[in-house]
Structures are given as C-alpha cells and as structure tokens.
C-alpha positions in Angstrom: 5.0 31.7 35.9 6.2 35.3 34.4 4.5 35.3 30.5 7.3 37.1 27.9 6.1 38.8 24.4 8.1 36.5 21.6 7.4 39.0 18.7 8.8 38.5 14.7 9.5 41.5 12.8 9.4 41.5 9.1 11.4 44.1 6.8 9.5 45.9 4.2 10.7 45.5 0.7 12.5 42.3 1.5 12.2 39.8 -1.1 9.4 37.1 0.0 10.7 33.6 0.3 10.1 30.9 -2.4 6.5 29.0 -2.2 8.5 26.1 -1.0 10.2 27.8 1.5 7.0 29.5 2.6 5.6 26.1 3.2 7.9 24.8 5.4 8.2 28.0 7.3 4.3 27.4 8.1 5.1 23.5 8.3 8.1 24.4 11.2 5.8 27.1 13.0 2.9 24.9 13.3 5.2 21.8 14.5 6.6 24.9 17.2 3.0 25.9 18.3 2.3 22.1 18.7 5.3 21.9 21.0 4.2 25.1 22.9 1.0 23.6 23.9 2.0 20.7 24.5 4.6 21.7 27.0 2.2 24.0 28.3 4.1 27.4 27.6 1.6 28.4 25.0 -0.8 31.5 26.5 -1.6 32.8 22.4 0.1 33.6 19.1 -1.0 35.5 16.2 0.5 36.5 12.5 -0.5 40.0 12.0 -1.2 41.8 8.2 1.8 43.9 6.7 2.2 46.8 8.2 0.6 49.2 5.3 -2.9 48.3 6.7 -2.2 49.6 10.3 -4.4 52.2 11.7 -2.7 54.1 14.6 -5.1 56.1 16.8 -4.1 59.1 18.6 -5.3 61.3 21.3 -4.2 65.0 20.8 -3.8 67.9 23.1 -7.8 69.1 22.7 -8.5 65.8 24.0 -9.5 64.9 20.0 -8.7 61.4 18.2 -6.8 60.8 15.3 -6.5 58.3 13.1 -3.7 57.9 10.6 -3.2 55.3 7.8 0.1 53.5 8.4 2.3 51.8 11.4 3.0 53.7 14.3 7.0 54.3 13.4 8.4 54.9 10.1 10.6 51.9 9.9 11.3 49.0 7.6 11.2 46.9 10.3 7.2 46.0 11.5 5.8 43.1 13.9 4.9 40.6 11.5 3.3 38.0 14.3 3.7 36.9 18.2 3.8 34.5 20.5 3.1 35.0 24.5 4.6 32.4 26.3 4.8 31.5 30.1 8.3 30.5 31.6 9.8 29.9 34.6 12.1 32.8 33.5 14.5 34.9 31.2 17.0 32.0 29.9 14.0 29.3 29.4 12.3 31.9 27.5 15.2 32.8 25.6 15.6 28.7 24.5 11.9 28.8 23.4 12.2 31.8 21.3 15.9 30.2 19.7 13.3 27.5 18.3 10.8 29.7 17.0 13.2 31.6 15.5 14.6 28.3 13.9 10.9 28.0 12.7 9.9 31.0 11.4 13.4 31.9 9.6 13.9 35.4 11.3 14.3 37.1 14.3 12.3 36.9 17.3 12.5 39.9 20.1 11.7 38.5 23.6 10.2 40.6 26.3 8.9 40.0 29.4 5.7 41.6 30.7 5.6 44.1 33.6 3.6 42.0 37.0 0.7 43.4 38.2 1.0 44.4 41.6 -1.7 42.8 43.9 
C-alpha cells in the first residue's frame, strides 16, 4: 500500500484557541489516531515544537556546515505536526486527512511519498 505525508501547518501570530477548545482538539485527534490504528492506516504521527526552536543545518560551497536558529523558510505558515498514513491510494487518503482535519481544526496538506525502486 503507497504511505502519504498528512502534515498540519500552524500560522505564527495566530491567536491560540480557548483551553476548551484546545481540549477537544486533543480529545478529537486522539479519537482519529485511535481510528487510524485501528483500521490499520496508522505507520506514525508526531506534533512538532513551534517553529522558533528549529535548527536548519546547511552544507555550503567549502563543503562547511551551518547552523542557523529558525525554520527553514521565512513564512508564517510552519508544520505544526504529521501523520504518515498507508492507503490504497490518492482519494482514500484524501477521506482520511478530511477527518483529521475535522480533528485537528486546520488544514492538513497530503502528499504522497516517492516508491523506492527495487
């Protein structure tokens, strides 16, 4: 089965939701995940920190590292967490990130990954 990227992006500066809503956000998610393992799409998820405690890592033209402080773009839009899912393709990936988004109140960006040739 082909595995897609379900990623949620947050926008910096955007007023956080109430405590209440917070907790059913986390309440909804959790019931997804559930779901997702259940079904047996789930491969892993993660939430990721804001964006201000990235580290990107560079390579330079000597051949040299280096590391700046901050994400990799200068956006107010960052990846905020992830799912990886397997499905049998595009359109049943599609439905399972419409209910994520559903649970985590905001978008979700699906992609699939490139196959590895044998």
């Amino acid at each position: 089965m082909k595995q897609y990227l379900l990623s949620v992006h947050m926008v910096e500066g955007q007023e956080p939701p109430a405590p209440e809503t917070m907790q059913k956000m986390f309440a909804d998610v959790d019931a997804f995940n559930k779901r997702l393992q259940d079904s047996g799409a789930w491969v892993f998820a993660g939430g990721l920190y804001p964006a201000d405690v990235a580290t990107v890592v560079r390579i330079q033209e000597d051949g040299k590292a280096l590391t700046t402080d901050g994400p990799f773009a200068e956006t107010k839009e960052h990846l905020g967490g992830f799912w990886i899912v397997q499905a049998p393709d595009l359109d049943a990936a599609l439905a399972i990130a419409e209910e994520g988004s559903r649970a985590c109140q905001g978008p979700v960006e699906v992609r699939p990954f490139q196959e590895i040739p044998e």
